[in-house]
N, C-alpha and C positions, 0 to 999 in steps of 0.2 A: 489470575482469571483464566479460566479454560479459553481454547480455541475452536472455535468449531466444527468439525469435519471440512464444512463445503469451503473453510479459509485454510485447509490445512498449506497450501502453499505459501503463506504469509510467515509459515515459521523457515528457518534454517540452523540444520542440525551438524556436526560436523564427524558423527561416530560413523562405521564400516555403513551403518544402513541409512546415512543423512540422505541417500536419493530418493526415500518414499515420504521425505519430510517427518513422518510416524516412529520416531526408535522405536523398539520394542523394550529398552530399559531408560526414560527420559532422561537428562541429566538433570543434576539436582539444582544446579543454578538458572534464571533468567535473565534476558535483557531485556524490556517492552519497548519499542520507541513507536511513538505519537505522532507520526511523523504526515504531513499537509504537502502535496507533489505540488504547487503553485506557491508554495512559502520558502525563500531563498536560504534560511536560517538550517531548516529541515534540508535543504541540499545539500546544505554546506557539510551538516554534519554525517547524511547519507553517502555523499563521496568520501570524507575520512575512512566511516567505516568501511569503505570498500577497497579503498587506497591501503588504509594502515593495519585498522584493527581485524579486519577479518583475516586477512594474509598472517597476523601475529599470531590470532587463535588457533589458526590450522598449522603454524609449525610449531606448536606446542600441543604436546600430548596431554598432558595436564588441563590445560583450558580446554581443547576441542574434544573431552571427553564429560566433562561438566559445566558444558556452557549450552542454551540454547538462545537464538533471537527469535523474536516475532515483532512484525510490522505490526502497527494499529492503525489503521486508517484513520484522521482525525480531521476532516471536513470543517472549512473555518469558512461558516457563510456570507462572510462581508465580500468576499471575492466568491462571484456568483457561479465563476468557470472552476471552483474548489470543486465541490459537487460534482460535475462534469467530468473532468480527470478522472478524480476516483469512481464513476458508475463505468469508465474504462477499464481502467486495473479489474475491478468485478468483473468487467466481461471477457475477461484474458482468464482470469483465477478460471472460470464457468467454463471456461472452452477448455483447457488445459490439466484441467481434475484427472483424467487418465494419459494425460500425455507427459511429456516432460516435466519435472517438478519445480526446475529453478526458472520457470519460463515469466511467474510473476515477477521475481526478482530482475531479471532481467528487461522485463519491460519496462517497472517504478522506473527501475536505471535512466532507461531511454525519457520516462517523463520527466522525471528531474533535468535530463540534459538541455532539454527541448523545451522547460517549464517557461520560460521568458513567451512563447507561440500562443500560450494560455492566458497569460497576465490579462489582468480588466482590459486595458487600450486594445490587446491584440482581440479579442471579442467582442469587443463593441458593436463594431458594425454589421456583426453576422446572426444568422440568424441559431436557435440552440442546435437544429440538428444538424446544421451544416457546418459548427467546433464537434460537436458526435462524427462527421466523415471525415474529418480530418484525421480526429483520434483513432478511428476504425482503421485507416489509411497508415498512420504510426504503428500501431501493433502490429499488422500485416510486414509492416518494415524491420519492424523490430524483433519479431519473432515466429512470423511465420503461421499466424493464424488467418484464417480464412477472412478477408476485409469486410463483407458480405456478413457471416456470420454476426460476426463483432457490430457491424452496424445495427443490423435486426432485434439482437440485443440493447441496445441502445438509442434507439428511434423513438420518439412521442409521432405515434401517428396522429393525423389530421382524421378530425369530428367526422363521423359520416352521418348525412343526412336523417338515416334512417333508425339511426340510436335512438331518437326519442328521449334524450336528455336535457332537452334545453338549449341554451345561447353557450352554458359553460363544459359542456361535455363531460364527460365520465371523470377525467380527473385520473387516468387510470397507471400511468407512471410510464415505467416501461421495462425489460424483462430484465433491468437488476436492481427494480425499488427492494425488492423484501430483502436482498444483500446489504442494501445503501441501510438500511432502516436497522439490521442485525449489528451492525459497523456503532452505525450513533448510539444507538441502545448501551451498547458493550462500554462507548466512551463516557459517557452521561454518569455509567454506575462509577468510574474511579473518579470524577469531576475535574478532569484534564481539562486545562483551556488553553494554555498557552504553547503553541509549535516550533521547533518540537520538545517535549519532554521524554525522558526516560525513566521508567520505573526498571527496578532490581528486587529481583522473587515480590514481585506485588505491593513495593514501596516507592514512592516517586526518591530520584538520586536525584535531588536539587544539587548538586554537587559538578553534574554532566553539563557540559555548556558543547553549543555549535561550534563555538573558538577551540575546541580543544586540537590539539594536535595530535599525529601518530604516537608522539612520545608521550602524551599525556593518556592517552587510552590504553596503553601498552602498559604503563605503570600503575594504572588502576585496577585492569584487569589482573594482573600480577597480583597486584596487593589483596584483591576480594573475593576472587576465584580462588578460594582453598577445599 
């Protein structure tokens, strides 16, 4: 499945021009991963790749010339702060579109580390936009985006009076619904459910588990990257 311009930070490429996320010749392999920033399963195996596989791909010329990854955002709404996280990451990807490339990657990083702050218990007792300042407060931390910004983005303002809609107000989201909405759309069409999955050039790899280890990524990628 295509990626869409406004996500192109979601991909990482490892040829002479992987800092515009964009080659100019794609390589001919994928990895998708499905991956949920509040699902520990998805951390587990987002830290491998970062520990083992990615470090293998790049010292092989072979792989980091015919491999790409892409994140897929997969939102699991039984944990209500799933949602939440990820309209973060969108507001990082949105600020960062002509800045630094790998800034989204580096952020997931930080929510993955930090994902235990998000879990149902640790949100409970707050209110939505005040897990949105914290998170606004995290990316500021983590990469240097403007905390301000990031919240503005991320804010469900309060009803004003003068809207004339009613007791339930406009309903009106906040400035990364039509992202959050392009995300589920995208996920919906390959009917991923379970976090995380990976798909290989547009096939689910039931074959990839979270358990896997460096050695086991390293010898698959060998074996399938030809």
């Amino acid at each position: 499945m295509a990626l869409p311009p406004k996500f192109k930070g979601h991909r990482l490429v490892f040829t002479d021009d992987a800092t515009t996320t964009s080659p100019s010749n794609p390589p001919p392999h994928t990895l998708e991963f499905y991956l949920d920033y509040v699902c520990p399963f998805s951390a587990k195996m987002f830290n491998t790749l970062l520990t083992s596989a990615i470090p293998h791909i790049r010292a092989n010329p072979n792989l980091a010339n015919r491999l790409q990854l892409i994140i897929r955002p997969q939102i699991q709404p039984w944990h209500p702060s799933s949602t939440l996280v990820h309209e973060a990451a969108l507001a990082v990807q949105q600020l960062t579109l002509r800045g630094v490339s790998d800034r989204f990657w580096v952020f997931i990083t930080d929510l993955f580390t930090h994902q235990r702050e998000y879990f149902d218990e640790a949100v409970a007792e707050e209110t939505r936009n005040a897990t949105y300042r914290r998170l606004a407060r995290l990316a500021r931390e983590s990469v240097g985006v403007d905390e301000e910004e990031v919240y503005r983005l991320l804010e469900v303002k309060q009803q004003q009076q003068s809207d004339g809609d009613g007791p339930g107000g406009k309903n009106a989201g906040n400035g990364v619904t039509a992202d959050v909405k392009t995300a589920v759309k995208m996920a919906r069409l390959t009917g991923v459910h379970v976090t995380p999955t990976v798909l290989f050039n547009g096939v689910v790899a039931g074959e990839i588990a979270s358990a896997w280890t460096g050695e086991e990524w390293a010898a698959w990628l060998d074996k399938n990257i030809v």
